[in-house]
Structures are given as structure tokens and as C-alpha cells.
N, C-alpha and C positions, 0 to 999 in steps of 0.2 A: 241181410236186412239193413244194415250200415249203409252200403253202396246205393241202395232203392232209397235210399231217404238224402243222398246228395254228400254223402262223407267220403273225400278219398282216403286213399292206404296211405296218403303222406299221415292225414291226422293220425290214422288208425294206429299208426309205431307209436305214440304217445302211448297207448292203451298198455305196450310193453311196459311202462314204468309202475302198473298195479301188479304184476307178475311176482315180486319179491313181498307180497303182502296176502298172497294168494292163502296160504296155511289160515292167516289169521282172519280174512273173509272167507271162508268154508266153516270153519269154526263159528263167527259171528253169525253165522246163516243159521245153521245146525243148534244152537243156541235159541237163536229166534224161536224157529220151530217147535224145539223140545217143549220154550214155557207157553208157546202159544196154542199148543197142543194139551200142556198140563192143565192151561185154565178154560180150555175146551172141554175137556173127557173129563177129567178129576176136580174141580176146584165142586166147592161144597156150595150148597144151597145158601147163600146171604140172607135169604128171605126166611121168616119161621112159617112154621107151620100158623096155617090160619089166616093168614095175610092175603087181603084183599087179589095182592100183584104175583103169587106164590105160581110158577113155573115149575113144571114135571117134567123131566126126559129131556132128551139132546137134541138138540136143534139144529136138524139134519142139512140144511140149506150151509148154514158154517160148517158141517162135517164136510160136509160135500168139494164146497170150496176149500178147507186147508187140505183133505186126503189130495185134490186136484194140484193144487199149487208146491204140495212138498213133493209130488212124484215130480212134477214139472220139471223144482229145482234139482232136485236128487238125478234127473236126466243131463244138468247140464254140469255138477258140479262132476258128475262120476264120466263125463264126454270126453275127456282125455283121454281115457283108458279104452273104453270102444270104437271111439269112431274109425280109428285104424282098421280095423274091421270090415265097416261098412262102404267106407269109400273106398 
């Protein structure tokens, strides 16, 4: 994707210098997810009962998109381990 868009492998060895930071971006990622999952599925009702603007049930259109978006990531962050595999 880098190459299609006009980036050569000279910049690309730059990209080596995130490599010793890798643990602590999976982790920040995986983080992400967790609370943004939590106040997806679990986070409680703000609104009371009775309230003109009072929402019931999970709002599938954002379930849709983070279940999409965390397999996505979980494809690329777990890609080390398989792709040996496939190619």
C-alpha cells in the first residue's frame, strides 16, 4: 500500500525506528479497545427514566463498526505470527 501511494523502501527503513516501541503500541491499541468497547456494551443509561431523549438497546451500526475495526486490528497486530504461513 506504501509503494502505490509513491513511498520508497529508503523512507520505509525510518518505519524501523517504531519497532522498539511496538509492546507499548499493542498495548495502547488493546487499551483503546477495551474502554471503547466498555462504553459501547456496558456504560449505563445517562438518561433517567422518563426523559423525553431516553435510548433503549445497543446501537448496532457502532457494534458493527468496532466488532469490524478490532478484528481488523487484532489481524494486523497478531500478523507476525501467521503470515509466515501464508506467503
Amino acid at each position: 500500500m506504501l509503494l502505490t501511494t509513491g513511498v520508497s523502501g529508503a523512507w520505509m527503513s525510518k518505519l524501523m525506528l517504531f519497532e522498539q516501541y511496538q509492546a507499548f503500541l499493542i498495548t495502547a491499541t488493546l487499551l483503546a479497545f477495551a474502554f471503547a468497547g466498555r462504553s459501547l456494551f456496558f456504560a449505563g443509561n445517562a438518561v433517567r427514566d422518563g426523559d423525553c431523549c431516553e435510548e433503549s438497546g445497543l446501537d448496532w451500526k457502532k457494534a458493527s463498526v468496532f466488532a469490524a475495526s478490532s478484528c481488523l486490528a487484532l489481524v494486523f497486530i497478531s500478523s507476525e505470527y501467521w503470515i509466515q504461513f501464508v506467503l
